[in-house]
N, CA and C of each residue as an Amber inpcrd file, in Angstrom:
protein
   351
 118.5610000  85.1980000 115.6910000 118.4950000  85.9450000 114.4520000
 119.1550000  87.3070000 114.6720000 120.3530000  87.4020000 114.0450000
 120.6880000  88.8990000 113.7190000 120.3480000  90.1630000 112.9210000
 120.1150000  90.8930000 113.7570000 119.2890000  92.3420000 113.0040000
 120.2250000  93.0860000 112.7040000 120.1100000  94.4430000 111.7800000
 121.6230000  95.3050000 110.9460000 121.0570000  96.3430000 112.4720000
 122.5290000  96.9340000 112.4650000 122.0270000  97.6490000 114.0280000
 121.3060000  98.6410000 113.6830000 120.9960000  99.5590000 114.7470000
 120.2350000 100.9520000 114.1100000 120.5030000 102.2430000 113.8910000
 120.3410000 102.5520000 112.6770000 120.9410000 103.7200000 111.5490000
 120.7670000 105.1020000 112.6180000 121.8580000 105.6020000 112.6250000
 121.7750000 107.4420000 113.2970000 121.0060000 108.1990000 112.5610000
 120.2250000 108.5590000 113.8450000 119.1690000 109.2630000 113.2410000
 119.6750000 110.3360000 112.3180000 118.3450000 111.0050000 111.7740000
 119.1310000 112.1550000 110.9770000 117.8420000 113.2830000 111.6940000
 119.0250000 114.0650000 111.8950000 118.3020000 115.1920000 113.1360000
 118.0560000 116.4950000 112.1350000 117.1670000 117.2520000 112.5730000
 117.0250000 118.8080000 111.8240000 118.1370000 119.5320000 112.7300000
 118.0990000 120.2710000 111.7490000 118.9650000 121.3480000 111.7790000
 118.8710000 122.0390000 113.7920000 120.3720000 121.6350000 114.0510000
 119.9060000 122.1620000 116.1790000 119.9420000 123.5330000 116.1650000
 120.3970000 124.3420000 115.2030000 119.9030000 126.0760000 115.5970000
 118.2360000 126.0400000 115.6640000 117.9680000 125.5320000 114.7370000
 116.4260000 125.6760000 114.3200000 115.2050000 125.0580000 115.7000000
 115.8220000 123.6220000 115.9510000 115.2310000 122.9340000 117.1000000
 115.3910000 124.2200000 118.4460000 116.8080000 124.7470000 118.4660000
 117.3440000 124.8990000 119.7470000 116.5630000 126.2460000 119.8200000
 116.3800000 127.2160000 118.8490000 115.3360000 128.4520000 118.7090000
 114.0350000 128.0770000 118.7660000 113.6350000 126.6030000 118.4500000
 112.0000000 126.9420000 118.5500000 111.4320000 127.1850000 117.2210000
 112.0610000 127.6790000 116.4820000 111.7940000 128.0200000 114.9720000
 111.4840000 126.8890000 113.6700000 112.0330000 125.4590000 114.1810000
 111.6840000 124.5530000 113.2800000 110.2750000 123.5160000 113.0620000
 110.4140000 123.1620000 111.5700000 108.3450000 122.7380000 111.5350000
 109.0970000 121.7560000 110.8800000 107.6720000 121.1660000 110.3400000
 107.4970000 119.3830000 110.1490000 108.5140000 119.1950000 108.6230000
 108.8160000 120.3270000 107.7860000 109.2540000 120.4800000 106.7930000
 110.9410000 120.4800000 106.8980000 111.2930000 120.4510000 108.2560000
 112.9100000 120.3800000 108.8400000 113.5220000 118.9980000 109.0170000
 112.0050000 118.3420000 109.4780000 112.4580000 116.5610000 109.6090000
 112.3940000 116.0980000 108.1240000 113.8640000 115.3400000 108.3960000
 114.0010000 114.5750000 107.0850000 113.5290000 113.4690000 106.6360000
 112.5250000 113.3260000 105.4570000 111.7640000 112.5440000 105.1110000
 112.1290000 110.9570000 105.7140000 113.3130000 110.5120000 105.6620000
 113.3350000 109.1800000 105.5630000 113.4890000 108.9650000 107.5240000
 113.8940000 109.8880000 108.0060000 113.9850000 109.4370000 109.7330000
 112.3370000 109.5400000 110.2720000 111.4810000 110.3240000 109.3580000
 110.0610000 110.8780000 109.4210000 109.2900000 109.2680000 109.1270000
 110.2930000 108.4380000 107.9960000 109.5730000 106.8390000 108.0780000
 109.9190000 106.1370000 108.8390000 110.9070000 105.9300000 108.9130000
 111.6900000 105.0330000 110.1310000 111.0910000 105.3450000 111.6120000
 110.4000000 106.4460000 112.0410000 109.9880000 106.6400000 113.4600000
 108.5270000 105.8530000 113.3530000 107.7390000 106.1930000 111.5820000
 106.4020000 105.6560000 111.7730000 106.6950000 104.4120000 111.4870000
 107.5330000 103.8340000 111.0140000 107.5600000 102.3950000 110.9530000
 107.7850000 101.8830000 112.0380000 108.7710000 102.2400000 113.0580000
 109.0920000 101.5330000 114.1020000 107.4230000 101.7370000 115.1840000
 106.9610000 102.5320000 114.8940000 105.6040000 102.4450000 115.9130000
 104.5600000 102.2540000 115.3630000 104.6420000 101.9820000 114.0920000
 103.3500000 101.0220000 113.3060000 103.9750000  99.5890000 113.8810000
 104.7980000  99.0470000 113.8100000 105.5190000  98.0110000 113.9110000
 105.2770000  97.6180000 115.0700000 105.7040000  98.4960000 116.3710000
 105.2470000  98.4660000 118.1100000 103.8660000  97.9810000 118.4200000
 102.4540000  98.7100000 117.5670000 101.2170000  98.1170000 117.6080000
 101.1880000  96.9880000 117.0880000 101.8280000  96.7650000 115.6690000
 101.1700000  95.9520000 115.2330000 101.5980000  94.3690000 115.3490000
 102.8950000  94.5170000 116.5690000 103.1280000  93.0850000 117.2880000
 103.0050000  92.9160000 118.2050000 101.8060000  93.8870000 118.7830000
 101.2780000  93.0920000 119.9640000  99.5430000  92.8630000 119.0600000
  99.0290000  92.7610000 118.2580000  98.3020000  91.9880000 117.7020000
  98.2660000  90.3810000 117.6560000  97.4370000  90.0900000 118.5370000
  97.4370000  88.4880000 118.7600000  96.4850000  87.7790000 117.8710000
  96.2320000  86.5410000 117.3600000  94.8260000  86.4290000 116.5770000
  93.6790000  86.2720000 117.2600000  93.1900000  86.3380000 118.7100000
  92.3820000  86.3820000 119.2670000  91.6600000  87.4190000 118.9560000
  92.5090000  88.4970000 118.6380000  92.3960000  90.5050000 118.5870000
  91.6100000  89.8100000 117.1660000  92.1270000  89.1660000 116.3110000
  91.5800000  89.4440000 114.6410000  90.0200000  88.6660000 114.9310000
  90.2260000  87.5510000 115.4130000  88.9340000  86.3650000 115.7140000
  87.7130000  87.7790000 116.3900000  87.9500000  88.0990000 117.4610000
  86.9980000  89.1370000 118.1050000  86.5090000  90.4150000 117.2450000
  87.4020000  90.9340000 116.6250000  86.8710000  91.3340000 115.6860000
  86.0680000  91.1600000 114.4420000  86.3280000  90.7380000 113.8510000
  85.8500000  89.4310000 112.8590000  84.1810000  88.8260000 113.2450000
  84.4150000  88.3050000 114.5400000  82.7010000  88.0470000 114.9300000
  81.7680000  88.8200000 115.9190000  82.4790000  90.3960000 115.7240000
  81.5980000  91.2120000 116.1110000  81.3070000  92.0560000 115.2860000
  79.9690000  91.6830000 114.6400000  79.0070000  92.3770000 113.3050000
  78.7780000  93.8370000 112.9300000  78.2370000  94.0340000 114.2240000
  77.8400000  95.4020000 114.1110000  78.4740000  96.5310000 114.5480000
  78.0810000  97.4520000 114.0830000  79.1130000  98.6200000 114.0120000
  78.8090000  98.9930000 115.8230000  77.6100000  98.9460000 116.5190000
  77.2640000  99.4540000 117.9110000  78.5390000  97.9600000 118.6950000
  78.4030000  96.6270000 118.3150000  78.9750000  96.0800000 119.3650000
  80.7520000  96.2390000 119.3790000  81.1060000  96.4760000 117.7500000
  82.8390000  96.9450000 117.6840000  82.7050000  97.8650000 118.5340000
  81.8560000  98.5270000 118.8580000  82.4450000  99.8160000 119.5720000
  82.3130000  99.6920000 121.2610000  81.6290000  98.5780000 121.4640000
  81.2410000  97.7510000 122.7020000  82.6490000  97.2090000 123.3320000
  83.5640000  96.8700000 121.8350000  83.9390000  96.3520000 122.3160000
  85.2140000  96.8850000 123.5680000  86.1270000  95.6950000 124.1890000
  86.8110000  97.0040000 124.7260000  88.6620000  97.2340000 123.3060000
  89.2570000  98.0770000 123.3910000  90.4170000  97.8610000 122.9070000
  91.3370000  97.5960000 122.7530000  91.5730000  96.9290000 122.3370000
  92.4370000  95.8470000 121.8780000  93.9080000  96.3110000 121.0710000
  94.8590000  95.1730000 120.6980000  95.7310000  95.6330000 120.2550000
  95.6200000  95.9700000 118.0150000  94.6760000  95.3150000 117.7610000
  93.6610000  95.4580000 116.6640000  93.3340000  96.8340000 116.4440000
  92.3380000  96.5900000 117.2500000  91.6400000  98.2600000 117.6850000
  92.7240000  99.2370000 117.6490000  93.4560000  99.4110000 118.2170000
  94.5170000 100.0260000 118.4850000  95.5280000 100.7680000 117.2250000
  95.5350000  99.2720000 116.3090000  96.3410000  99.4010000 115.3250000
  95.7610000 100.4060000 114.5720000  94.5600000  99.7970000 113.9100000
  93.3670000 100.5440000 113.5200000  93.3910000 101.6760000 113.4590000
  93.0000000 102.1050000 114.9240000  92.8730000 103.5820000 115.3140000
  94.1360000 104.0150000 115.2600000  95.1910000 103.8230000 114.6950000
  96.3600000 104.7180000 114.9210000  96.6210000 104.9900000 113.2610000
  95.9510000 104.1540000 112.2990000  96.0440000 104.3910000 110.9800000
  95.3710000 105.3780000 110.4210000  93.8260000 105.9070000 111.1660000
  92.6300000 106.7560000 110.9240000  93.7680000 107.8170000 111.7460000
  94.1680000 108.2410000 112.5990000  94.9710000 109.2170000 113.4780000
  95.4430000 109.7680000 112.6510000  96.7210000 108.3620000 111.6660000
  97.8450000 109.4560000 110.9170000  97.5720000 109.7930000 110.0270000
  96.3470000 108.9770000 109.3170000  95.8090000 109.9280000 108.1140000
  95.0940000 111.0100000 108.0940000  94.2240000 111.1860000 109.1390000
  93.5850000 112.8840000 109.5570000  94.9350000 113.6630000 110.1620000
  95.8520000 112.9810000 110.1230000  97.1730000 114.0900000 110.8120000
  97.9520000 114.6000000 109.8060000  97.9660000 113.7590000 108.3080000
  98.3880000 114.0390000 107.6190000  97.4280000 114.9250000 106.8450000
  96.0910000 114.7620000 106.3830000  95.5470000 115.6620000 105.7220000
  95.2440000 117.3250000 106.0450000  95.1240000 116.9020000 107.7770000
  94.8190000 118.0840000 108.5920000  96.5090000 119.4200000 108.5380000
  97.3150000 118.4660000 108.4450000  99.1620000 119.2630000 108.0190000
  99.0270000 120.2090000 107.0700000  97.8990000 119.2310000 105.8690000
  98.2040000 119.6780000 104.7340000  97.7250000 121.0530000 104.2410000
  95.7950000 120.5570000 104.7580000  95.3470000 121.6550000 104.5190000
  95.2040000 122.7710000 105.6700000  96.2250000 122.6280000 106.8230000
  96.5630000 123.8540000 107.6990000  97.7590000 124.6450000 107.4470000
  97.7790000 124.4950000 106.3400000  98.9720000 125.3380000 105.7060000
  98.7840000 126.9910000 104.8870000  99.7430000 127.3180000 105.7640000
  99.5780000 129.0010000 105.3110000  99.1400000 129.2200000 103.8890000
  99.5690000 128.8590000 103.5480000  99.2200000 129.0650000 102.0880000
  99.8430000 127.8580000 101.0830000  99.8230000 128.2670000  99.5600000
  99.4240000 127.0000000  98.9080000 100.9300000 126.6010000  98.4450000
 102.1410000 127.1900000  98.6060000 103.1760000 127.0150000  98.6950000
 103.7100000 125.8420000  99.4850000 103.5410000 125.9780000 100.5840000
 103.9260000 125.3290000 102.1770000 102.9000000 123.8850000 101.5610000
 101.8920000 124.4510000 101.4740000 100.5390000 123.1400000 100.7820000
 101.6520000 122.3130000 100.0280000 102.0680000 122.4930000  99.1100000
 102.8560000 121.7270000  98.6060000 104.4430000 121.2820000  98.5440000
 104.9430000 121.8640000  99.0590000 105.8770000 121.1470000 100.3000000
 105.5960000 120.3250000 101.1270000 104.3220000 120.6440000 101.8490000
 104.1690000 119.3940000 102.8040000 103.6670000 118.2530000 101.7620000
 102.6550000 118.3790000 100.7480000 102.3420000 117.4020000  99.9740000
 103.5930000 116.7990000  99.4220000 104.7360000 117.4080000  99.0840000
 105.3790000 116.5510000  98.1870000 106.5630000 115.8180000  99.5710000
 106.4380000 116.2000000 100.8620000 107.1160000 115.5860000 101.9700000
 106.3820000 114.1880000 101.9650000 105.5240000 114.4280000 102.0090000
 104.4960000 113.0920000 103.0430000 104.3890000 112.0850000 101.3720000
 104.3750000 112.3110000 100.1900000 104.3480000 111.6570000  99.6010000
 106.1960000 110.7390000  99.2920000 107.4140000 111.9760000  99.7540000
 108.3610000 111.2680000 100.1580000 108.4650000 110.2200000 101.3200000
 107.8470000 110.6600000 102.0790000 107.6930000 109.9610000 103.2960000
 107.2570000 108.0080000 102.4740000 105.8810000 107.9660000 101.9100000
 105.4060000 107.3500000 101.6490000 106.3710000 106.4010000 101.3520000
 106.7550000 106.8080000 100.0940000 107.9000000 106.3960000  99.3440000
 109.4170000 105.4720000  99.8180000 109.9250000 106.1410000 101.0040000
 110.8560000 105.7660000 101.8470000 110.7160000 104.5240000 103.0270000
 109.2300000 104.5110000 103.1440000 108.8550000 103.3010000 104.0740000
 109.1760000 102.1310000 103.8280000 109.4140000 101.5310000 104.7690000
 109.8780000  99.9310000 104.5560000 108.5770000  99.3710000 104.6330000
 108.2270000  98.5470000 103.5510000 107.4600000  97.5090000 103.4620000
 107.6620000  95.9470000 104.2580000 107.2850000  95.5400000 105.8250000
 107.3750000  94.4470000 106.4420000 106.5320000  93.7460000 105.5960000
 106.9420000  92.5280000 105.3210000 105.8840000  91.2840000 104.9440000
 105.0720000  91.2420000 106.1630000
């Protein structure tokens, strides 16, 4: 099976990188999906169905956490990560300006993701 090769990145601005001076508002929305897709993508094919079965017939909230982690687990926990990473962006913002810049980034972001079946 042939894949389309892979698109050049799109880099921020290198004065900005190369000073130290650039923030999350420099990366361009759509290379900002393409990095989380490719490592949502990384977890979520090493998910075997053994990972879903074990989960699945462990009930309680004390033995999931018994359990050990998995590539499930894993996935999981990396979805709770980027969403406290994203809210925590939002509301650590200088003020309510920047607040919404980053809000209207991450909702580009959203937007730009490739949907895998």
């Amino acid at each position: 099976m042939f894949s389309p090769p892979n698109p050049h990145p799109i880099l921020p601005n290198p004065d900005k990188v190369n000073s130290g001076r650039w923030t999350l508002l420099d990366i361009h929305p759509q290379e900002m999906a393409r990095q989380l897709s490719n490592l949502d993508w990384d977890l979520y094919s090493q998910i075997r169905p053994r990972h879903a079965l074990r989960f699945v017939f462990t009930k309680k909230e004390k033995d999931i956490s018994e359990v050990k982690e998995d590539a499930l687990i894993s996935y999981l926990n990396h979805g709770h990560r980027l969403s406290n990473w994203v809210a925590s962006e939002i509301m650590n913002a200088e003020d309510s300006s920047t607040r919404l810049q980053l809000l209207r980034l991450f909702i580009h972001i959203a937007e730009v993701l490739p949907i895998r079946p």
